[in-house]
C-alpha positions in Angstrom: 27.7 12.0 13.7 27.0 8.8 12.1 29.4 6.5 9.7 28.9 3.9 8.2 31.0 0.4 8.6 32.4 -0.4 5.6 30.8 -3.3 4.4 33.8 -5.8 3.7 35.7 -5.2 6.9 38.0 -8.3 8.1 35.8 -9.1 11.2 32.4 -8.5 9.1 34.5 -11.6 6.5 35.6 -13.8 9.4 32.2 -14.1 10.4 30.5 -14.7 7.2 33.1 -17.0 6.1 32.1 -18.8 9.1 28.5 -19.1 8.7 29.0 -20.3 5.0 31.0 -22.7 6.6 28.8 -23.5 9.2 25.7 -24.0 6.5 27.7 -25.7 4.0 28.6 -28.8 6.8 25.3 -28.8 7.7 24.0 -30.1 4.3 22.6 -26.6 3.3 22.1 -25.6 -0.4 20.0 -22.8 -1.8 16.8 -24.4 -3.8 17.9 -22.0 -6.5 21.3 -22.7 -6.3 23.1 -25.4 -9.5 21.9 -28.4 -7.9 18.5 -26.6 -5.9 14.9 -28.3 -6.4 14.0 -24.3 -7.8 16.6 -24.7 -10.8 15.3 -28.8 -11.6 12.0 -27.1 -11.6 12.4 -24.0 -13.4 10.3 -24.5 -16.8 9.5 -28.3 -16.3 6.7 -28.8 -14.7 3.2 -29.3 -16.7 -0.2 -27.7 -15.0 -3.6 -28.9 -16.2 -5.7 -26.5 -18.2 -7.7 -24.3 -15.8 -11.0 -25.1 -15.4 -12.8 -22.1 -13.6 -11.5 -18.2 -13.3 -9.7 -19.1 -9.6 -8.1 -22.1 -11.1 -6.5 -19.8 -14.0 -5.2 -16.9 -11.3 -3.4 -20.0 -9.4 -1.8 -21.6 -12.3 -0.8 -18.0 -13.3 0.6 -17.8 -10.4 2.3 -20.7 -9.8 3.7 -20.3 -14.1 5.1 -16.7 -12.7 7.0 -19.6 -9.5 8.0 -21.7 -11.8 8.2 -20.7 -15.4 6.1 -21.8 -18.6 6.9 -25.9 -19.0 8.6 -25.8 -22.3 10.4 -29.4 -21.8 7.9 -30.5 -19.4 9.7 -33.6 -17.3 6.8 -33.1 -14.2 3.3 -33.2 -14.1 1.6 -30.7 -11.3 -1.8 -31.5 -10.6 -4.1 -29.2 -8.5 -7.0 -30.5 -6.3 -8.9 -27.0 -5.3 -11.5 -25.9 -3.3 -12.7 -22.7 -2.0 -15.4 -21.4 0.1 -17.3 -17.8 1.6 -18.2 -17.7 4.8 -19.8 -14.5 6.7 -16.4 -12.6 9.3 -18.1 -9.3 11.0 -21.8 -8.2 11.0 -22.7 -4.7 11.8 -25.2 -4.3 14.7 -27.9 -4.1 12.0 -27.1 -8.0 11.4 -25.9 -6.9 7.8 -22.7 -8.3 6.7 -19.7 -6.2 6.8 -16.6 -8.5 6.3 -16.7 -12.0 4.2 -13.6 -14.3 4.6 -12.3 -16.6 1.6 -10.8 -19.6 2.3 -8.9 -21.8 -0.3 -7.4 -25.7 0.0 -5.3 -27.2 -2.9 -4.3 -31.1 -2.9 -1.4 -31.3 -5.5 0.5 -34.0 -6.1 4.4 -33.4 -8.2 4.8 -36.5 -11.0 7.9 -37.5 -13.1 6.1 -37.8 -16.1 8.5 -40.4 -17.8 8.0 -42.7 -14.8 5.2 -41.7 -13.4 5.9 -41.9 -9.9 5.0 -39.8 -7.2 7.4 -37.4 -6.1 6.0 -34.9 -3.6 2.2 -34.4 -2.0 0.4 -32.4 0.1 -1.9 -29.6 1.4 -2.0 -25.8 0.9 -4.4 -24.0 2.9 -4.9 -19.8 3.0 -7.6 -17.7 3.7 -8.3 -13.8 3.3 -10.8 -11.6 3.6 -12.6 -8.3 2.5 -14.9 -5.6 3.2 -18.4 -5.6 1.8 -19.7 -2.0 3.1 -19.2 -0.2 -0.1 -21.8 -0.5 -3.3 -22.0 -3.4 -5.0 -19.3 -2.5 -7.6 -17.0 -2.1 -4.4 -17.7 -5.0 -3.2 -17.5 -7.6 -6.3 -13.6 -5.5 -6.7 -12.9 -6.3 -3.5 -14.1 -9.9 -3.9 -12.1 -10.5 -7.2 -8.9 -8.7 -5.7 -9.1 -11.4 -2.7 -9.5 -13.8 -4.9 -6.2 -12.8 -6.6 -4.4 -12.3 -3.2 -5.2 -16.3 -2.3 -4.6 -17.7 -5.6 -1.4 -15.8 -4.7 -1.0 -17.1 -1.2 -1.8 -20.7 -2.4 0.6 -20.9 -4.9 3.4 -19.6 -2.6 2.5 -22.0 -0.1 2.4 -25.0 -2.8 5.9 -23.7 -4.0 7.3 -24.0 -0.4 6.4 -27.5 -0.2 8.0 -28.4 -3.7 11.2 -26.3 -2.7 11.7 -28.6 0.4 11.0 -31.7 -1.0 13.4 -34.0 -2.2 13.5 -34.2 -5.6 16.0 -36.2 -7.9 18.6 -33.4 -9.1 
């Protein structure tokens, strides 16, 4: 018969006290901890008006990251580009799979200084199926367009979380 271990037993404490201890030497802190880059962040940063339907599912995403810049002390701006390109054919040669691919530059500014606080490059790609009707397909285009935008923006967030940024 099966029991479970209660969950604040004195070894189970010892050794989390432990690794907290261990962590907090090492210089770790949660990014969305008091002091973490996800709390300096949260509802700061200023994105650029979209321009085209992909540009407006990433900054949606990236708002939903990082919250609506109501006192905007960062400016956020997005360098995107995206591209099809044929994955499977049937035997036929008609295409049966299409892969997406997506690449944004973005560079984080303080806006009252204007200097350059983090960089860099977020690449994704997914992919759908284009066997069904042409409705089916142009769904399943437009939900993996959703699902890099998605991707992107995670990856974009990664990069601000671990960058040093002025607390």
């Amino acid at each position: 018969m099966w029991s479970p271990r209660p969950l604040a037993s004195p070894r189970r404490r010892a050794v989390l006290a432990a690794l907290g201890a261990a962590l907090t030497g090492c210089g770790f802190a949660p990014v969305y901890g008091p002091s973490g880059a996800g709390v300096a962040l949260h509802g700061r940063v200023a994105l650029a008006p979209p321009e085209t339907r992909f540009d407006y599912r990433l900054r949606a995403a990236l708002e939903d990251r990082l919250g609506r810049a109501e006192d905007a002390a960062y400016q956020l701006d997005l360098t995107v580009t995206q591209a099809r390109a044929p994955a499977a054919m049937a035997a036929d040669g008609s295409l049966t799979r299409t892969t997406l691919t997506g690449t944004v530059g973005f560079r984080l500014s303080d806006l009252a200084t204007q200097m350059l606080l983090a960089e860099g490059t977020a690449d994704a790609f997914t992919a759908f199926s284009t066997t069904g009707s042409t409705v089916a397909t142009a769904a399943a285009a437009a939900d993996a367009e959703a699902r890099l935008a998605v991707l992107l923006a995670d990856e974009v967030m990664s990069w601000l979380l671990t960058t040093s940024l002025p607390r």
